[in-house]
C-alpha positions, -999 to 999 in steps of 0.1 A, spaced: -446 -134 226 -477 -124 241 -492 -84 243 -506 -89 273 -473 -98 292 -464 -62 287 -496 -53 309 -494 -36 342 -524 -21 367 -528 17 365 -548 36 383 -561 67 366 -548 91 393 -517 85 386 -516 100 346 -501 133 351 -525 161 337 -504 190 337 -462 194 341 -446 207 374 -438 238 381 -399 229 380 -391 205 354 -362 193 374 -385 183 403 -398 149 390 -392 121 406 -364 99 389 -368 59 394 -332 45 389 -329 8 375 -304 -13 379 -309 -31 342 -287 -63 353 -301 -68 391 -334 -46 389 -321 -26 421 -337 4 425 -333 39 439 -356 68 444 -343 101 436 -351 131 414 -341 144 381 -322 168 394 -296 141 407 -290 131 371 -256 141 366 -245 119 398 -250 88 376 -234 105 344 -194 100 343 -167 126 322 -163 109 288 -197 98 284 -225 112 258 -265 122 261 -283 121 229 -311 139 228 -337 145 202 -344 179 191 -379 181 172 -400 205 181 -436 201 183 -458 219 158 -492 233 164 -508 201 145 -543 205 156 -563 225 128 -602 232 134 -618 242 99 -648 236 78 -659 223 45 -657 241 14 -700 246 5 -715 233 35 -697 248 66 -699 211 85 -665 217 112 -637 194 103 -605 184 126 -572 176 109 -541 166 127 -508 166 107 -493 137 110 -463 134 85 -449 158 56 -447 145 25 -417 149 0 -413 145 -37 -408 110 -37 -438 103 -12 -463 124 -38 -454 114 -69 -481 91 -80 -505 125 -79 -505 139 -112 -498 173 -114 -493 179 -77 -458 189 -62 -448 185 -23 -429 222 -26 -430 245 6 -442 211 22 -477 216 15 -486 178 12 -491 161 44 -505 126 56 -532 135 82 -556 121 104 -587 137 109 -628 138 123 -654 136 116 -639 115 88 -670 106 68 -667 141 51 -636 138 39 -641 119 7 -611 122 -20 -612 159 -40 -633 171 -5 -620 208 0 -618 229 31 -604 263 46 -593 269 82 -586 303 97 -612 321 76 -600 312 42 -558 322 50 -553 283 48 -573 256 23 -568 220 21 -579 193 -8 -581 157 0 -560 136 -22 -560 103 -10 -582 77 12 -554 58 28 -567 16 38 -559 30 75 -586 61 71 -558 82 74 -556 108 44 -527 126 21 -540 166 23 -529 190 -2 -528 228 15 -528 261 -1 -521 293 12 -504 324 0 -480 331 27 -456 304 43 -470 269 51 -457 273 88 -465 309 95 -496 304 85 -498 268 112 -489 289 141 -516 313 126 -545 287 131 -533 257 148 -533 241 184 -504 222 201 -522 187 201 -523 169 236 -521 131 243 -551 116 244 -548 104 279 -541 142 287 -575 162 300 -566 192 312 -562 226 289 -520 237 290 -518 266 303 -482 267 285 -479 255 252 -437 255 258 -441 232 283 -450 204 257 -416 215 247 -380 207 254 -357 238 262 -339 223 231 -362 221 206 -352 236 172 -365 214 142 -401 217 138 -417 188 128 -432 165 158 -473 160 165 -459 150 200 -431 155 221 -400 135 228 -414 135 270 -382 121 282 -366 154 274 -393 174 287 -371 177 324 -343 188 313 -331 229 318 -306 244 304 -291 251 335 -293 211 343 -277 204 308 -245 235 314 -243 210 347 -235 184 332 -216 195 303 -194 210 333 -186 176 346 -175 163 311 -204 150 294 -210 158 259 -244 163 246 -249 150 206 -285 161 193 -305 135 169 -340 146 148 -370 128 145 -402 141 143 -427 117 166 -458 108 151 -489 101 169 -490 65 160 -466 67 193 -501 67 211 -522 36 195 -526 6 209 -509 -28 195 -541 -45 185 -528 -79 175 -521 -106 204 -487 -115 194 -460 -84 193 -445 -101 163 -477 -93 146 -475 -58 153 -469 -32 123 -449 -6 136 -453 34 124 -432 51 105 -412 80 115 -388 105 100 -352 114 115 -319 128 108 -289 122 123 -256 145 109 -220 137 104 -213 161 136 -232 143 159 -224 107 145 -185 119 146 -193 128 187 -210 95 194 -185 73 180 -157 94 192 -170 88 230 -174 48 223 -142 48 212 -127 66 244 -149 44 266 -176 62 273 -214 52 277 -241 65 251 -273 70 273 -303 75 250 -323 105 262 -360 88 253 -371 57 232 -371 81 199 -335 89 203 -330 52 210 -347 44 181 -325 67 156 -296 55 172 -301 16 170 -316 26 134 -286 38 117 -254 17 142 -235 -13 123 -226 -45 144 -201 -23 162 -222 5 170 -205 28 149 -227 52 133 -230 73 99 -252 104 93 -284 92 73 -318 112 65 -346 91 57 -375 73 78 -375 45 104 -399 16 109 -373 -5 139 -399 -19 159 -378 -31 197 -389 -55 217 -374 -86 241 -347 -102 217 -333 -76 199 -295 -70 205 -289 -35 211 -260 -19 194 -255 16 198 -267 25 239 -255 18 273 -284 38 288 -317 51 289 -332 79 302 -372 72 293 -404 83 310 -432 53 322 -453 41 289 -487 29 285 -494 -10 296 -491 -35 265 -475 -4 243 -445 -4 219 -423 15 241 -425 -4 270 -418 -30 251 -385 -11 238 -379 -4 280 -379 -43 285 -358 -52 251 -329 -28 274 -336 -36 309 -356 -71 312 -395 -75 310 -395 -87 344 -374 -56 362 -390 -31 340 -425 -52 354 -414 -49 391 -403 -8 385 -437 -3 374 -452 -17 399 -429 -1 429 -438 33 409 -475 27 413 -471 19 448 -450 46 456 -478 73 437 -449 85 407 -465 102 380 -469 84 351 -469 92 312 -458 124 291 -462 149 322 -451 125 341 -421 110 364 -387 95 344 -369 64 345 -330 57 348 -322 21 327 -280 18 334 
């Protein structure tokens, strides 16, 4: 299967720079996944194509502020890191000496990176955080050791930034906005976007009519955001990510298949825990650990009925994941009424109904 049949025009006025005012005022593109039918409405009228019985999952990782401007240790030349993924006991153990307590070992990407040699030191924040560079990963990407006195995450909101997509130009005026209203488990370098239009007034809505909302974790990575660089998608090597999903919420899920009810995916990370951990049957058990399922056209879903999702990058993993649910050629032809009709594409932008 070819990359470039997930390709789609774009024009550049169309990537949403900044969020509306009112999250529930996007536009909501509603896709018929067996005919390709479509209807125009917005994300307000949600809970219309929500029934009593069925469930939302939604993934409740909260972005941290990632984005940390320093300098090196000596010389003063400015350095960039981005926290990518926090490493645990297991991930650091072939570093003698070093332990991953209070989270202080990382996997990070930064620039410029030809300072960043392995033992390079640096400090952000005026010396309250320092960093030592453990390991050159093949990727460029490198494993960080921090020290600071006071806690690892007090001291990130201290001197870090919220970091942006890279399609994404304009300064946020509201960091919270790059959040969902349900955001609890810090972790994420980006947001899940497809939750970003939800209020918790829309959400009390729609618990009033019946539907339950079960909460999944993982923490998105900005590997979401690189290209697939290899012409066939079988070729591609897909990121890694970390998630949790808890007895609780597995015991909701499969309680509401069992009754009948549809499980609609609130984003393709919630998709992704969900068709990560679900048997043959779709029944789910709680597991902590890391994903790697990489969806595309072929794969048999077992755990959704719907997604909620908002337009992805042409020749990208996740519309890939769109067309696995809904058909490469009706996910094709929404695009392409979405252009024509001016929605607002990417993380700021518009959503998608697949049902």
């Amino acid at each position: 299967m070819d990359v470039k049949d997930f390709d789609y025009e774009l024009p550049e006025r169309l990537i949403a720079q900044t969020p509306l005012a009112d999250r529930t005022a996007s536009r909501l593109l509603v896709v018929d996944r067996v005919t390709g039918a479509l209807e125009h409405r917005h994300f307000r009228d949600i809970g219309e194509y929500l029934r009593p019985g069925d469930c939302l999952v939604l993934n409740d990782t909260k972005v941290i502020p990632a984005r940390i401007i320093g300098e090196k240790k000596g010389t003063g030349g400015a350095i960039e890191f981005v926290l990518l993924k926090r490493l645990d006991e297991k991930d650091v153990g072939s570093f003698a000496g070093v332990s991953a307590g209070k989270g202080l070992v990382w996997e990070v990407i930064l620039k410029p990176g030809r300072r960043a040699k392995e033992g390079a030191e640096f400090v952000f924040g005026g010396g309250i955080l320092e960093a030592r560079i453990l390991k050159v990963k093949p990727d460029g990407n490198r494993i960080v050791l921090f020290n600071c006195d006071m806690p690892f995450e007090e001291v990130l909101y201290k001197v870090g930034i919220v970091p942006l997509p890279p399609y994404i130009k304009e300064k946020l005026d509201d960091p919270d906005r790059y959040q969902t209203v349900y955001a609890r488990e810090n972790g994420s370098a980006a947001a899940p976007t497809a939750g970003l239009h939800f209020t918790d007034e829309l959400l009390a809505d729609i618990r009033a009519k019946g539907v339950k909302t079960a909460f999944v974790t993982l923490h998105v990575g900005l590997g979401t955001f690189r290209p697939v660089k290899t012409e066939k998608v079988e070729d591609h090597l897909m990121h890694e990510e970390s998630f949790e999903i808890t007895r609780e919420n597995c015991d909701m899920i499969n309680s509401c298949r069992e009754q009948g009810g549809r499980i609609i995916a609130v984003g393709t990370t919630s998709t992704r825990v969900l068709e990560s951990v679900a048997d043959e049957n779709g029944h789910l058990e709680p597991f902590t650990g890391y994903t790697k399922i990489f969806i595309y056209p072929g794969y048999g879903f077992k755990a959704i009925d719907g997604l909620i999702t908002n337009f992805h990058l042409p020749q990208s993993t996740l519309i890939m994941l769109v067309s696995a649910f809904a058909g490469r050629e009706h996910v094709l032809e929404a695009y392409k009424t979405a252009v024509a009709e001016n929605y607002r594409f990417f993380s700021f932008g518009d959503a998608c109904l697949f049902i």
